[in-house]
C-alpha positions in Angstrom: 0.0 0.0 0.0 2.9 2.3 0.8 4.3 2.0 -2.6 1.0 2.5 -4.4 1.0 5.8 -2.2 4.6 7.2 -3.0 3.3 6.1 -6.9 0.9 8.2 -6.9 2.5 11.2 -5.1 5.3 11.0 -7.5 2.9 11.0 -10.2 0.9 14.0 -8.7 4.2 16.0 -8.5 5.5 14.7 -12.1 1.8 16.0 -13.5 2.2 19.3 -12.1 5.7 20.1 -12.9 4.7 19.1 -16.8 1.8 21.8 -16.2 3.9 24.3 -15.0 6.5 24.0 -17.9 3.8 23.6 -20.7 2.6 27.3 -19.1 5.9 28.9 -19.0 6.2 27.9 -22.8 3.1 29.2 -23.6 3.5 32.8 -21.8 6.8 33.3 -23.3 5.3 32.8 -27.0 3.2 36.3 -26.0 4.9 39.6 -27.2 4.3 41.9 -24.3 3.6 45.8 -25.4 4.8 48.1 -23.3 5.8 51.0 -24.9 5.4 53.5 -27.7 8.6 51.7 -29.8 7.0 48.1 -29.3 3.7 49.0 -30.2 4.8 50.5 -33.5 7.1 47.6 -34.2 4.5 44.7 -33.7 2.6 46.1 -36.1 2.4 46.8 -40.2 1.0 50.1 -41.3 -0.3 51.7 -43.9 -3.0 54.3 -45.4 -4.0 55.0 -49.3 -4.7 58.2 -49.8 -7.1 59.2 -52.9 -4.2 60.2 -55.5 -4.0 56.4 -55.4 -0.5 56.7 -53.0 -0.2 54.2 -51.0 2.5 54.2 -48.0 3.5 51.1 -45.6 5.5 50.9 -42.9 6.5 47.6 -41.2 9.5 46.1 -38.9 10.9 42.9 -39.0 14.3 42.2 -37.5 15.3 45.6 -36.2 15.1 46.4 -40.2 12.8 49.3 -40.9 11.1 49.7 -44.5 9.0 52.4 -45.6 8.0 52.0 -49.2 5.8 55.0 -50.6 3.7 53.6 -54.2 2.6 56.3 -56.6 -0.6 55.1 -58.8 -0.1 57.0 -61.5 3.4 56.5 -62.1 4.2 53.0 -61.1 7.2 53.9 -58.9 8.0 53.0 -55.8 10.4 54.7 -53.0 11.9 52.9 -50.5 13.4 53.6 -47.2 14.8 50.4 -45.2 17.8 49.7 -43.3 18.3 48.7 -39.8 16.7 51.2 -37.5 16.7 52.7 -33.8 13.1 53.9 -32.7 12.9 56.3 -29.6 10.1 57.4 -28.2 9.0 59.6 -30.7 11.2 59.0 -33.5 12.7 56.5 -35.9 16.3 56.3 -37.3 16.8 54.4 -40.4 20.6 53.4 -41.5 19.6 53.0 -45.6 22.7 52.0 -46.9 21.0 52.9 -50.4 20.6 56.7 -49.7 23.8 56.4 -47.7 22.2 58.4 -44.8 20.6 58.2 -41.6 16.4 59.2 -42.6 14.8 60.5 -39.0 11.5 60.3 -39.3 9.4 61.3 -35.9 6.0 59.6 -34.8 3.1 60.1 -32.9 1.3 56.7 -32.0 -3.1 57.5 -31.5 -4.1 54.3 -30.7 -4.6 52.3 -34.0 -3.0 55.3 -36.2 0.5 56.6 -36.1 0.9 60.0 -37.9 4.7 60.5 -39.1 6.7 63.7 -39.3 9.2 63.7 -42.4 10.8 67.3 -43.7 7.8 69.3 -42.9 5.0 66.9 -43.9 2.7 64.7 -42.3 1.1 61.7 -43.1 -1.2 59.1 -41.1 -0.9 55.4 -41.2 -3.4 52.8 -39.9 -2.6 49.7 -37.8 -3.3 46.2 -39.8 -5.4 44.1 -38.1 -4.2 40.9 -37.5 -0.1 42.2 -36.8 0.4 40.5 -39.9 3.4 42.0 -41.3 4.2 42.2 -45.0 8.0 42.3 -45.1 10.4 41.7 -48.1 14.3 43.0 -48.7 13.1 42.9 -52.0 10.8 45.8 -51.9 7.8 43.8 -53.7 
């Protein structure tokens, strides 16, 4: 009877040890958002305005890419490179335009409205966080 006993303690303690892992694995999968830098990075953004211009803005990697589409003309701009985001502004290293492009933010709650040489433009969160991310720029 004893054994049967210390059996089923050590099954008890074996049982909860294997819930207590399978929970630590599972909280650690969450992304937690704290701050103005993380909730622009977990996110893809982006707003068409009615020119047919379309402009995206997405993280992956600590690499920043800000691609600007014009309808008329086909073209696209893009800004990407690895970046450093502050409280209210983002740094982008684009090794293309051999510069550093500051661009300042200000996050209102599922928009962010950047700041870039005097103009402004408002971008909406995705839903879903699903981000849209190539080095390729397509």
């Amino acid at each position: 009877m004893e054994f049967l006993l210390c059996g089923k303690l050590s099954f008890k303690k074996y049982f909860y040890l294997f819930i207590f892992i399978i929970l630590i694995l599972f909280s650690g999968c969450q992304k937690i958002i704290s701050t103005a830098p993380d909730e622009l990075t977990a996110y893809q953004w982006q707003n068409e305005f009615e020119n047919g211009t379309s402009v995206t803005l997405s993280f992956e990697n600590h690499i920043c890419k800000l691609l600007l589409k014009t309808k008329d003309s086909k073209k696209e701009e893009i800004i990407q490179g690895g970046c450093v985001i502050t409280e209210d502004e983002i740094i982008i290293a684009d090794e293309s335009m051999a510069d550093m492009v500051r661009v300042k933010y200000t996050l209102n709650g599922n928009s962010v409205l950047l700041h870039y040489l005097g103009s402004s433009v408002e971008l909406i969160k995705l839903d879903g966080a699903s981000k849209i991310f190539s080095a390729g720029g397509t």
